[in-house]
ZAVOGU-61030 format. One record per residue: residue in three letters; x, y, z of N, C-alpha, C, O, CB in turn. Coordinates in steps of 0.05 Angstrom, whole numbers, plus 5000, padded with zeros to 4 digits. Glycine has a CB too. Layout:
<rs>
ALAXYZXYZXYZXYZXYZ;...
</rs>
This chain:
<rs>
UNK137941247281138841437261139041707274140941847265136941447238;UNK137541817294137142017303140742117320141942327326134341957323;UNK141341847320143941837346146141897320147742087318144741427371;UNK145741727303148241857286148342077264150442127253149341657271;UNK146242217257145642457249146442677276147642897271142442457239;UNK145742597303144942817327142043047311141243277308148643057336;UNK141742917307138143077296136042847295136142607291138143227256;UNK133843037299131342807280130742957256128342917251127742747296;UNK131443087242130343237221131443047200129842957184131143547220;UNK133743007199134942777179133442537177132242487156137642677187;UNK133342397194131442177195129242177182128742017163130542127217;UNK127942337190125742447164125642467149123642427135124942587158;UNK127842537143128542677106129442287101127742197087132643057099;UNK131242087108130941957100128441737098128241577080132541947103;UNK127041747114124141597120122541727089121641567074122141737159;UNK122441927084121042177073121941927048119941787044122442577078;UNK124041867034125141767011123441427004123541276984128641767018;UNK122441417022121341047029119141027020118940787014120840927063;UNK117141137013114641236992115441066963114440876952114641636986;UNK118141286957118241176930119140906918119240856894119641336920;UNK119740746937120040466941118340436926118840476902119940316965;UNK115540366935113240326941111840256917110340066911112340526953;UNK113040596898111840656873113340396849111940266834112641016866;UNK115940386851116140196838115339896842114739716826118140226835;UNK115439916866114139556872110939546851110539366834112839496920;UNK109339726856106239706845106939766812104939726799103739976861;UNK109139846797108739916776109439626767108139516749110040176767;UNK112739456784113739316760111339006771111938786763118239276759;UNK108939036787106638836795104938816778103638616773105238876818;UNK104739086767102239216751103339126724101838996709101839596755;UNK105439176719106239096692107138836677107038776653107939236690;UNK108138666704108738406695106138116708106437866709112138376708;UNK103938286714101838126721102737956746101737746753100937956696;UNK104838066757104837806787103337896809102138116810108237746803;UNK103337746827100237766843101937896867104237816869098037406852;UNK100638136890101738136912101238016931099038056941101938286918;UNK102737876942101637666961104737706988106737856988101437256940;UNK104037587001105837537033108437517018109837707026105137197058;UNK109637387001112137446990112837776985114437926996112137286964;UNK110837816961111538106961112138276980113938436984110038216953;UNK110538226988110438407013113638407025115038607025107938257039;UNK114538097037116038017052119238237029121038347040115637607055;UNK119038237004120638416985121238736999123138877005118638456955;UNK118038757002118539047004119839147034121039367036115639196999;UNK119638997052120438997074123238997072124239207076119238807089;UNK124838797065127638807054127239017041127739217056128838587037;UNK126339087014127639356999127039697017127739917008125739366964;UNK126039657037126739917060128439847075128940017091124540027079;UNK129639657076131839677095134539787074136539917081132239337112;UNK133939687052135739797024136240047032138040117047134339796991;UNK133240267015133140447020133540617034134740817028132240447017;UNK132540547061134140727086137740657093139340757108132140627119;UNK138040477078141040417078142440627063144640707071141740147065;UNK141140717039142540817014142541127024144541267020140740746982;UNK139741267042139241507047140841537073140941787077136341557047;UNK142141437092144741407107146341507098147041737105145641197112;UNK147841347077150441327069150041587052151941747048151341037054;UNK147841617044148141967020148442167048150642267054143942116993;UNK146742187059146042417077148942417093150542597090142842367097;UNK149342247108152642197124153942347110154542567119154241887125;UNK154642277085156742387069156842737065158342927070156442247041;UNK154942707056153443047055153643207087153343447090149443017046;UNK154143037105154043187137156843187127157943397120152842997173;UNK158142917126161542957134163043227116165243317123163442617122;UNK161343337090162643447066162043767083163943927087160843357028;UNK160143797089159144027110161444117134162044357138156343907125;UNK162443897150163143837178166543997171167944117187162743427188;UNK167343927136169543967125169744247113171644327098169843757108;UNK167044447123167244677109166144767093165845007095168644707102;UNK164844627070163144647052161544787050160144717069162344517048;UNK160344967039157545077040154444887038154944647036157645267016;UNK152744927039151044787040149744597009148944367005149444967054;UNK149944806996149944716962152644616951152244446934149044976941;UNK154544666955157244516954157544156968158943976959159244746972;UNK155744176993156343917004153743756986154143516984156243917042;UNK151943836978150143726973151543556938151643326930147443966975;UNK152443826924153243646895155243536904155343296896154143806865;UNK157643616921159643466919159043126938160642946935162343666930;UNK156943096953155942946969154742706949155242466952154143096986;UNK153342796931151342646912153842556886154542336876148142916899;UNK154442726882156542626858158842426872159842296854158242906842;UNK159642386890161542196903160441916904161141696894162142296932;UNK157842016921157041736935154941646911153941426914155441766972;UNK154241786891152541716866152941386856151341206857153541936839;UNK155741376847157441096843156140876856154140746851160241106856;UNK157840876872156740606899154140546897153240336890156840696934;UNK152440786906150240766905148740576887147440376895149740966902;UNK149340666854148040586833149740326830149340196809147840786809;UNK151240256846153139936829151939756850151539516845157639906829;UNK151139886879149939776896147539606880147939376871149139996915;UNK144839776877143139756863142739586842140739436838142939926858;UNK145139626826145339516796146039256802144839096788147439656775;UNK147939146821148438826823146638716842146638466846151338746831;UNK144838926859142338646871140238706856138038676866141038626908;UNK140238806831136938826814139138506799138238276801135539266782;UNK141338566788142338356769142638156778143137976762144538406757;UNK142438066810143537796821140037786826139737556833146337766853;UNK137637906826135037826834134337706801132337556799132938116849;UNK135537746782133537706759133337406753131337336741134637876732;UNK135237196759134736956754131836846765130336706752136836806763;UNK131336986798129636936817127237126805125037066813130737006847;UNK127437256793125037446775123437316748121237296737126737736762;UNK126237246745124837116712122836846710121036806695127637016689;UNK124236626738122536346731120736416753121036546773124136006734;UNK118536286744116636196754117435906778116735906801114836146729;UNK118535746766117835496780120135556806120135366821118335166758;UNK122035756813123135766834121435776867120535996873124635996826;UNK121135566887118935466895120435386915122335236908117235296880;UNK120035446946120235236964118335186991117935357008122635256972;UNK117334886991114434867009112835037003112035187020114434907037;UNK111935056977110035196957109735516959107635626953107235066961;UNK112335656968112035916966114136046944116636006944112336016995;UNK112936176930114136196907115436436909114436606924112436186885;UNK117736486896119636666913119636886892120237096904122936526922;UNK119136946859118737096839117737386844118437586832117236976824;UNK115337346869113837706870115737756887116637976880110037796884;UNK117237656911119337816919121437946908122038186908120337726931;UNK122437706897124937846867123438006856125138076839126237626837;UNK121838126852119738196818119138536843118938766834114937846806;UNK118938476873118638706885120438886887120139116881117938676905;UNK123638746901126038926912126939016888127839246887128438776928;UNK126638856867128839046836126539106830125438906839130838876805;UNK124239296819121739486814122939716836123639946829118139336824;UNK122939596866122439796881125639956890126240146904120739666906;UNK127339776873130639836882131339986858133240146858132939536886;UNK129839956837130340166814129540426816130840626812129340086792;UNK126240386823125240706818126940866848127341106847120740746818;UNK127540736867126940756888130941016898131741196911125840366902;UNK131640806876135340946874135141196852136741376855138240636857;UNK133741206835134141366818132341636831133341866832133441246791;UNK130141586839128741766855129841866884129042086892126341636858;UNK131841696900133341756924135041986913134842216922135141486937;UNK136741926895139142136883137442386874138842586877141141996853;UNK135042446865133942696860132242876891132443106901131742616834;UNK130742646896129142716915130542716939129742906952126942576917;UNK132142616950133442616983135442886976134843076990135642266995;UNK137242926961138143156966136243386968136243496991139843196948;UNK134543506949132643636953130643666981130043876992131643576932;UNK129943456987129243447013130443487040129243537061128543257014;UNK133143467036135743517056135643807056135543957076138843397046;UNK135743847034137144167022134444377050134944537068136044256966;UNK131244237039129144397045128744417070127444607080127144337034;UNK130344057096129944097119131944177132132044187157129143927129;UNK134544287112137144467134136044727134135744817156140844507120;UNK135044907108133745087108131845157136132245327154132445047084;UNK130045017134127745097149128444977177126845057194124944997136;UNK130644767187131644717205134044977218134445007242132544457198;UNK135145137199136545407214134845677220134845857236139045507195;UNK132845587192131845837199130645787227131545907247129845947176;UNK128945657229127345607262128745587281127645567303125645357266;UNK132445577280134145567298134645907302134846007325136845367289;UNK134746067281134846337282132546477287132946717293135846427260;UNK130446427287127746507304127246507334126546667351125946347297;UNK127946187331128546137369130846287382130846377405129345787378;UNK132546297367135346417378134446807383135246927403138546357346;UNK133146907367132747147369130647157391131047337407132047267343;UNK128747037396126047027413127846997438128147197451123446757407;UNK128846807444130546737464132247047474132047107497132546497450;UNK133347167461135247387463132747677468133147907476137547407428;UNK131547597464128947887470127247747491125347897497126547997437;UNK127347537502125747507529127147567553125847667572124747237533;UNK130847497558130747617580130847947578130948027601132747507596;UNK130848187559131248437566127548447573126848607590132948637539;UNK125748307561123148347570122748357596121448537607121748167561;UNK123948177608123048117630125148257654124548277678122547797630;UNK127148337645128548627660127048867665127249047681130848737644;UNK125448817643124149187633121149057652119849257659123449307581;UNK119948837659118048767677118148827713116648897731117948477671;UNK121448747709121948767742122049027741120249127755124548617758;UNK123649187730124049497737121549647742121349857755125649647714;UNK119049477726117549767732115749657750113549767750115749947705;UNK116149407773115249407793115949477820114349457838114749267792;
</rs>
C-alpha cells in the first residue's frame, strides 16, 4: 500500500479503519448468541481484507480528486460522495449473498459449521462500511493536515540550518 499511495501515512489511515470491523463482529456474536470459535475468526480475517479493500479504493480516489486540483476538503466530499455507491452495493450484496449461510444452522462440512463466519463478515461488513465512510475521511483529512504541516516545519528548519552554519564558519 505504501507503493501505491507513495506514503506511509495513508496506510495508516487505512489500517487505522480495521478496529471497526472488529466492533461489529462482537456486537452481531453478542447478539445472536453464536459462539466465537476458529470459524469466526477465519470471517474476520476475510472481512479485513474487505475493509482494507474498501479504504484503498476511497482514499485512491480522494488522492486522484486532489492530483486533479481539488482542494483538500473538495477532494474529500467529492471523493466520498462518488465512491459512497460502490462502496455500499459492494457491502450490501456480500452481507445479502452471506445471509442464507447466516441464517441455518445445519450448513456443515466435516463438522465445521460455517454460520459464525457468515454471522462475522456481514456484523463486521456492516458496522465496518458505514463507520469507513465517516471515520476514514476524517482520519485522512487529520493525517494530510499534520502530514504538511511537519513537511513545512522540516522545510523551514532545513532552510535556517545552512545560513547557521555559514554564520559558524565565518566567525572562525
Amino acid at each position: 500500500m505504501a507503493s501505491l499511495f507513495e506514503s506511509l501515512m495513508y496506510p495508516l489511515v487505512v489500517m487505522g479503519c480495521v478496529p471497526f470491523a472488529s466492533l461489529g463482529v462482537f456486537w452481531i456474536m453478542m447478539a445472536t448468541g453464536t459462539p466465537f470459535n476458529l470459524m469466526a475468526m477465519i470471517g474476520m480475517v476475510i472481512l479485513i481484507g474487505i475493509v482494507v479493500n474498501n479504504g484503498i479504493v476511497l482514499i485512491d480516489h480522494i488522492n486522484t480528486r486532489r492530483r486533479a486540483g481539488l482542494s483538500l476538503d473538495e477532494a474529500i466530499v467529492a471523493g466520498c460522495s462518488e465512491r459512497m455507491r460502490p462502496i455500499l452495493m459492494t457491502a450490501g450484496t456480500t452481507i445479502l449473498g452471506l445471509m442464507p449461510l447466516a441464517v441455518l444452522h445445519n450448513a456443515h462440512v466435516s463438522g465445521a459449521q460455517y454460520y459464525p463466519m457468515a454471522r462475522a463478515i456481514a456484523g463486521g461488513l456492516a458496522s465496518s462500511t458505514i463507520l469507513t465512510l465517516v471515520v476514514l475521511p476524517t482520519y485522512y483529512r487529520l493525517a494530510t493536515l499534520w502530514t504538511e504541516r511537519f513537511a513545512r516545519l522540516l522545510g523551514a528548519a532545513v532552510r535556517a540550518r545552512p545560513a547557521a552554519r555559514n554564520c559558524r564558519q565565518d566567525s572562525l
